[in-house]
C-alpha positions in Angstrom: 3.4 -56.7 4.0 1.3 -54.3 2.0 2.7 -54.1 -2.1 2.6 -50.3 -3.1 0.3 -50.2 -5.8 0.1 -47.1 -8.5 -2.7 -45.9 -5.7 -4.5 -46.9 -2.8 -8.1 -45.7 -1.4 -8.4 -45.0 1.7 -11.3 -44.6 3.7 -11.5 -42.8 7.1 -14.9 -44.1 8.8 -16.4 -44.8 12.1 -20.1 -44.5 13.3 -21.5 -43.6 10.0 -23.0 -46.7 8.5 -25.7 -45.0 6.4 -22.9 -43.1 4.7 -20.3 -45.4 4.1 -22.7 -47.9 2.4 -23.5 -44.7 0.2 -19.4 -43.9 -0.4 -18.9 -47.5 -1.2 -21.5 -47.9 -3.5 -19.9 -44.8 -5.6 -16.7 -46.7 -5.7 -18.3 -49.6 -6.7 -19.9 -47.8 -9.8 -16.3 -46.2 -10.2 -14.1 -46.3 -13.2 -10.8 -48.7 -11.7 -7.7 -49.6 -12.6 -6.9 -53.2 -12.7 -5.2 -53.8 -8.8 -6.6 -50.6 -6.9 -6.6 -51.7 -3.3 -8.7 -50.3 -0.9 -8.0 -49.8 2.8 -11.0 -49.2 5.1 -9.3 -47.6 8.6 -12.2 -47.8 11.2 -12.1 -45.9 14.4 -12.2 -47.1 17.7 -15.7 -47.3 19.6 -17.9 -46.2 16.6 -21.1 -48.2 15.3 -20.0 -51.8 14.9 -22.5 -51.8 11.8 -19.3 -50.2 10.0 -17.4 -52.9 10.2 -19.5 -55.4 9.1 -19.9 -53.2 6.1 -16.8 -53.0 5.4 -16.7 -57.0 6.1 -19.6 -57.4 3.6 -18.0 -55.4 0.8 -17.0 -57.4 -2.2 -14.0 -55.3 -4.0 -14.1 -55.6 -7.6 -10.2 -53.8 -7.5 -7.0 -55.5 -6.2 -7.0 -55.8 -2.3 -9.7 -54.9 0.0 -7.8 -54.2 3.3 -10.1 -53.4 7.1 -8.1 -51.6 9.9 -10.2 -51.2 12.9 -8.5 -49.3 16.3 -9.1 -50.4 19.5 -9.2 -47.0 21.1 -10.8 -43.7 19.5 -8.1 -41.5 18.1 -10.8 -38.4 17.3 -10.7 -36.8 14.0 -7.4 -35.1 13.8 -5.6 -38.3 15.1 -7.5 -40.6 12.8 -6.6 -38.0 10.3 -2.8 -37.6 10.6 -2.6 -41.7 10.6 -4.6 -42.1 7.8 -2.3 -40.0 5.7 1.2 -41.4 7.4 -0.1 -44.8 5.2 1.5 -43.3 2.4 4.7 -44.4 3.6 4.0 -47.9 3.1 1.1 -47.3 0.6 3.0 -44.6 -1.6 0.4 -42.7 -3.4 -3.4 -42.6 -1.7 -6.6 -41.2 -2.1 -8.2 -40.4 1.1 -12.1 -40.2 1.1 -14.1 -39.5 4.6 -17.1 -41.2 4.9 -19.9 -38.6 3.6 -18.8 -38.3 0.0 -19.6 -40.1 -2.6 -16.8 -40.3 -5.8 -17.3 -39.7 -9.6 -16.9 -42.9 -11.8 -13.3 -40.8 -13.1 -12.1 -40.2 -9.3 -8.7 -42.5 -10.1 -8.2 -41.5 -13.2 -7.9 -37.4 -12.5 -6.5 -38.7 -9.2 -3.7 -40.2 -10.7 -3.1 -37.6 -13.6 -2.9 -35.1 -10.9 -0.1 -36.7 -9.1 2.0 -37.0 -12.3 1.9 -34.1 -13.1 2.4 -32.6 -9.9 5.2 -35.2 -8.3 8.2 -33.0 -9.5 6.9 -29.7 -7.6 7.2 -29.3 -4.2 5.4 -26.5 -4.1 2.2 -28.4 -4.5 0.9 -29.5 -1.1 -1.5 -32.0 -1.8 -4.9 -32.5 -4.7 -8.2 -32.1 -4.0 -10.9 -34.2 -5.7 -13.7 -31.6 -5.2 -13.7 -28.2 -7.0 -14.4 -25.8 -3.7 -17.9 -24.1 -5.0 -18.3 -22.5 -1.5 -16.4 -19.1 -0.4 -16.5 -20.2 3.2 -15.4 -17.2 4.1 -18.9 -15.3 3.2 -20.8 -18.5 2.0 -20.9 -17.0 -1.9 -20.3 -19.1 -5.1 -16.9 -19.4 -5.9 -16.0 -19.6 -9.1 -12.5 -19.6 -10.1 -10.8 -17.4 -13.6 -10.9 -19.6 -16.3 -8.1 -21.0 -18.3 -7.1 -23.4 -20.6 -6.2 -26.2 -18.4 -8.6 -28.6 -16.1 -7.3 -27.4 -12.6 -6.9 -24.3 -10.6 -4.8 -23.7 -7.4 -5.9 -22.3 -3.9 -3.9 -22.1 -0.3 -7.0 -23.9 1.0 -6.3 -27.7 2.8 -9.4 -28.8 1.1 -11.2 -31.7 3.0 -13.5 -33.4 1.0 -11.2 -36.1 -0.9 -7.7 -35.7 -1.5 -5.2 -37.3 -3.2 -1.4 -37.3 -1.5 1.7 -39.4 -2.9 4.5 -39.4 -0.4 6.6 -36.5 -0.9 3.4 -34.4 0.0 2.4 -36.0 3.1 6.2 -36.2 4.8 6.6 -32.4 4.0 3.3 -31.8 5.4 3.8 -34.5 8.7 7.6 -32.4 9.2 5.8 -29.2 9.3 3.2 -30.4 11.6 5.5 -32.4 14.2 8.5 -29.4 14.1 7.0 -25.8 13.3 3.0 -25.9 13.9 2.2 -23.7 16.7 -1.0 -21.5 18.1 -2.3 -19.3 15.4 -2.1 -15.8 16.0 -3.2 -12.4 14.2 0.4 -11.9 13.2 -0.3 -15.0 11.1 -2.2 -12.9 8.5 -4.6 -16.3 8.1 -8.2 -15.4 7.7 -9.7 -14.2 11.9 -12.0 -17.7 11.1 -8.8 -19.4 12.1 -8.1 -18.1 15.1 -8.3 -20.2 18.5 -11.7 -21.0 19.1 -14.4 -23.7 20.4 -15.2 -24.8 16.9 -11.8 -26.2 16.6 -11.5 -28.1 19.3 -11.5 -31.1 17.6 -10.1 -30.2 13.6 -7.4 -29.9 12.0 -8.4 -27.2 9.1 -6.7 -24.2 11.1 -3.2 -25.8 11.4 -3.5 -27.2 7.3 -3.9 -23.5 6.7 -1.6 -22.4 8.9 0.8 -25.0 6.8 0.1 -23.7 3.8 0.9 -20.3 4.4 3.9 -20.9 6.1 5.3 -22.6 3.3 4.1 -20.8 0.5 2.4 -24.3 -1.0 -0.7 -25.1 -2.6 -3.7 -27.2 -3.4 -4.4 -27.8 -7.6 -8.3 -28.2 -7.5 -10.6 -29.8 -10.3 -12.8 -27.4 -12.3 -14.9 -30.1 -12.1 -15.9 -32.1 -8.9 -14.4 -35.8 -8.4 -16.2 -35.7 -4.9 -19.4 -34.0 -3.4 -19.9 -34.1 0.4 -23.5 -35.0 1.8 -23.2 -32.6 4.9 -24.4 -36.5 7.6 -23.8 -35.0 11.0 -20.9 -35.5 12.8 -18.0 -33.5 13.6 -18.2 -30.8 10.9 -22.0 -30.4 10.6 -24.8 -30.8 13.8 -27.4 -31.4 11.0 -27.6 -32.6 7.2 -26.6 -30.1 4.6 -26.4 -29.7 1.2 -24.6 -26.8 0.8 -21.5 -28.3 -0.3 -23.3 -30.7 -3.2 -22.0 -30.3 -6.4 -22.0 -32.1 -9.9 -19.9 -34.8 -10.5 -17.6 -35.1 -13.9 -18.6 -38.9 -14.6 -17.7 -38.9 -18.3 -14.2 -37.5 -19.2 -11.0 -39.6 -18.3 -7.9 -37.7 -19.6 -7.5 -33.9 -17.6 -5.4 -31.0 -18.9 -2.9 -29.4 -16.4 -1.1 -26.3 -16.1 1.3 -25.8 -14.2 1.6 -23.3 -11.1 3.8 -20.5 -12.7 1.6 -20.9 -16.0 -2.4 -20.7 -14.4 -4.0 -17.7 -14.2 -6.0 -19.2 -11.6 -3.9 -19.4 -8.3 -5.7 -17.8 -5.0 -4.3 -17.5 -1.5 -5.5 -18.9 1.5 -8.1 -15.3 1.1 -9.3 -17.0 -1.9 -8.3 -14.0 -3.5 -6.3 -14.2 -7.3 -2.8 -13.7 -6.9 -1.6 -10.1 -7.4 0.9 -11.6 -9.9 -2.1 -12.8 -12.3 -3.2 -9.2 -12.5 0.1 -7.4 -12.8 -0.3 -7.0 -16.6 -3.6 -5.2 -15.8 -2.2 -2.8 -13.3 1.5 -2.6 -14.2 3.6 -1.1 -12.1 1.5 -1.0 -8.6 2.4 -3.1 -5.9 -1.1 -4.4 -3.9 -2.6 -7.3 -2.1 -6.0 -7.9 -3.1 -9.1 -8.2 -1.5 -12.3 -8.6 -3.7 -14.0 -10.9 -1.2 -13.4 -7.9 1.4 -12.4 -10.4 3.9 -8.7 -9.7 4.2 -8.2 -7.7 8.0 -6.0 -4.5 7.9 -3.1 -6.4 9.5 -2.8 -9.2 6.4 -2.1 -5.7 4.0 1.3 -6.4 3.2 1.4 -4.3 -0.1 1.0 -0.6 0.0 -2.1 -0.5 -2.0 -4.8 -2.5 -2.0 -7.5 -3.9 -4.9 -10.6 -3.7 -2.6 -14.5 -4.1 -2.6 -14.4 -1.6 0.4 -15.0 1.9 0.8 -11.9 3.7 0.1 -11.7 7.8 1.1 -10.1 8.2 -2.4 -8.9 6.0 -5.1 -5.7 5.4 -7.2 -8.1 3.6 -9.9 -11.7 2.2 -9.8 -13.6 -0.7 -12.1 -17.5 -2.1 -12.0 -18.6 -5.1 -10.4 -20.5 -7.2 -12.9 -18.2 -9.6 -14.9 -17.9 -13.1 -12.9 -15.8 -13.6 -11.2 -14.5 -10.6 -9.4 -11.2 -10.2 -11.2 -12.6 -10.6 -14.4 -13.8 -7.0 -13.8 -9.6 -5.8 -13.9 -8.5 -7.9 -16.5 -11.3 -6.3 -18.6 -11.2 -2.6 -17.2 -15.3 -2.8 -16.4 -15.9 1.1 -16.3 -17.0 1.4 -12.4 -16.0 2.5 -8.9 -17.5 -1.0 -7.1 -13.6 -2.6 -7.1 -11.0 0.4 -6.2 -6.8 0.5 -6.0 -6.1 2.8 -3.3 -3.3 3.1 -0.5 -4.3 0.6 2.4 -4.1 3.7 4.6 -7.0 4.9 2.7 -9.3 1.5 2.7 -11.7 2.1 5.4 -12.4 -1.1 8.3 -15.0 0.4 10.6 -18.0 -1.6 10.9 -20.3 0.7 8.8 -18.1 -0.1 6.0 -17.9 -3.8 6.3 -21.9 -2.9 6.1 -21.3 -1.6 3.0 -19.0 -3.9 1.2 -21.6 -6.9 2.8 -24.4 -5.2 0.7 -22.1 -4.5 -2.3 -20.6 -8.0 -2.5 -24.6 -9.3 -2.1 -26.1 -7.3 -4.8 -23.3 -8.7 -7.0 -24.1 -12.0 -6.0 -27.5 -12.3 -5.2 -29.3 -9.7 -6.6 -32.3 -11.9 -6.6 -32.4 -12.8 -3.5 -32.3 -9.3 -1.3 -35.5 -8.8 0.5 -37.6 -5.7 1.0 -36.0 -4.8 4.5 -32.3 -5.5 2.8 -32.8 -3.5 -0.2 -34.1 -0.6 2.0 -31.2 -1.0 4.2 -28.7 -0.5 1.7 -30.3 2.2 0.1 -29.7 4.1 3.4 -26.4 2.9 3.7 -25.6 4.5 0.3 -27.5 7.9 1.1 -25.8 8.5 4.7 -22.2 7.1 3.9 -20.6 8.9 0.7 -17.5 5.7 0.7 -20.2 3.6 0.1 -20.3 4.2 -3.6 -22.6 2.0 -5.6 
């Protein structure tokens, strides 16, 4: 019988021996609490290097626990067990086996929990701050405020930190109301039925979240960065996801979910709410990343980075990030309110708003036969606009 400690580590892993030596050498270095067990839950028919890792590993912490499968259960199985421990465990971190931890992981880990266990509208914590848009692969950089989290409809993947409230909501939703993704939906097209999913559970997590209306409170600074080892997610090393780690600081600052100005849907776009005092009295969905389809338009206006055949209202396109650009009332015409009716979706639009969005954030990095292109695209199309 396993005794529920304040938190438990768990570690998914299975053919990956290079990278789990790295992950547990970063807990190792960690920052822990007298009596933090860890759990090591190995896969069925990986690399049996991994478990004699895991065998090897003296745990400076309280228990050092090895659960190794006899058959393979694949990622999403492996997945939905590892987080059902947290009805014997109680509260868990769960780390897969390309990340490597900052020496503070546990503390903000367990912060965020507190601070969090009371709402239920709080899905789950990430330990890694989301620097990616993964919807056009641009830096993502959430509004600032005063506290040390911000909150996204986005199932975040790489380490998170559940206590059991979270994960039985989640594991209801998943045995008794998930179901094929659809357009109707209003999820991002990325998440429809496809090849790439075959063996992931991101698409349903979303799916989750927007059913329910819940969230995830991210750090502003990364507890986790993911080395990209091949495997499931990635055919090749990446670094794209690498970010700094906050090694230094132990005691975290958080808001709460009606009191952030930093809350973004599963668009990783900023809640209309956190503009309204910017545009009182309009009702509108917003789409800055100019990702959101014509069906997920539930407002009647839309705050848009597209071309628009006329315009309530219009603002620039230089403060970072995006919204900044509204709160501030940039002089411009790059961000427009207009009726949805008037937002235009044909592809030589979504041209446009591809070369607006990448001058904003890139402008050092167009080349010769993409400046040109754009520059065309400006003098032929008159939505365009700068």
């Amino acid at each position: 019988m396993i005794v529920k400690n304040p938190l438990t580590i768990v570690v998914n892993a299975y053919n990956r021996p290079a990278s789990l030596q790295r992950l547990l050498g970063s807990l190792l270095r960690a920052d822990l609490p007298d009596g933090t067990d860890l759990l090591i839950d190995i896969d069925g028919g990986g690399d049996p290097a991994v478990r004699r890792l895991a065998e090897a590993l003296d745990w400076p912490g309280g228990e050092k626990i090895i659960r190794a499968h006899d058959k393979n259960l694949g990622l999403v199985e492996h997945f939905l067990h590892c987080g059902g421990l947290t009805r014997d465990l109680g509260d868990i971190v769960y780390l897969e086996d390309d990340l490597a931890v900052s020496r503070q992981f546990v503390h903000f880990s367990l912060q965020a929990l507190a601070a969090y266990r009371d709402d239920d509208r709080i899905a789950g914590i990430s330990l890694n701050r989301l620097a990616i848009n993964g919807y056009t692969q641009h830096r993502y950089v959430p509004l600032p405020d005063e506290g040390d989290v911000f909150f996204a409809q986005i199932f975040w993947y790489q380490g998170q930190a559940f206590n059991p409230a979270m994960w039985e909501r989640f594991e209801m939703w998943w045995e008794n109301d998930r179901r094929p993704i659809t357009p109707q939906d209003g999820l991002h097209p990325l998440f429809l039925p496809h090849p790439r999913w075959e063996n992931d559970f991101f698409p349903e997590t979303m799916q989750y979240l927007q059913d329910t209306g819940r969230f995830f409170a991210f750090p502003r600074e990364s507890h986790t960065t993911q080395f990209g080892d091949p495997g499931t997610h990635f055919h090749r090393r990446t670094g794209v996801y690498q970010v700094p780690l906050q090694h230094l600081r132990d005691r975290f600052r958080f808001k709460g979910l009606d009191a952030s100005r930093a809350v973004y849907d599963s668009f990783l776009e900023i809640l209309p709410d956190r503009l309204a005092g910017s545009l009182p009295g309009f009702a509108f969905d917003v789409d800055l990343n100019g990702t959101r389809p014509r069906g997920a338009f539930r407002a009647p206006l839309a705050l848009t980075t597209r071309p628009v055949r006329r315009a309530e209202m219009g603002f620039g396109l230089q403060m970072r990030p995006p919204e900044l650009n509204v709160i501030d009332q940039t002089p411009g015409a790059a961000i427009r309110l207009a009726r949805v009716e008037d937002v235009r979706f044909d592809r030589l639009a979504e041209l446009a708003t591809a070369a607006r969005l990448d001058r904003y954030h890139n402008p050092n990095r167009i080349g010769l036969r993409r400046a040109l292109l754009y520059r065309i695209l400006r003098a032929f199309d008159r939505d365009a606009g700068p």
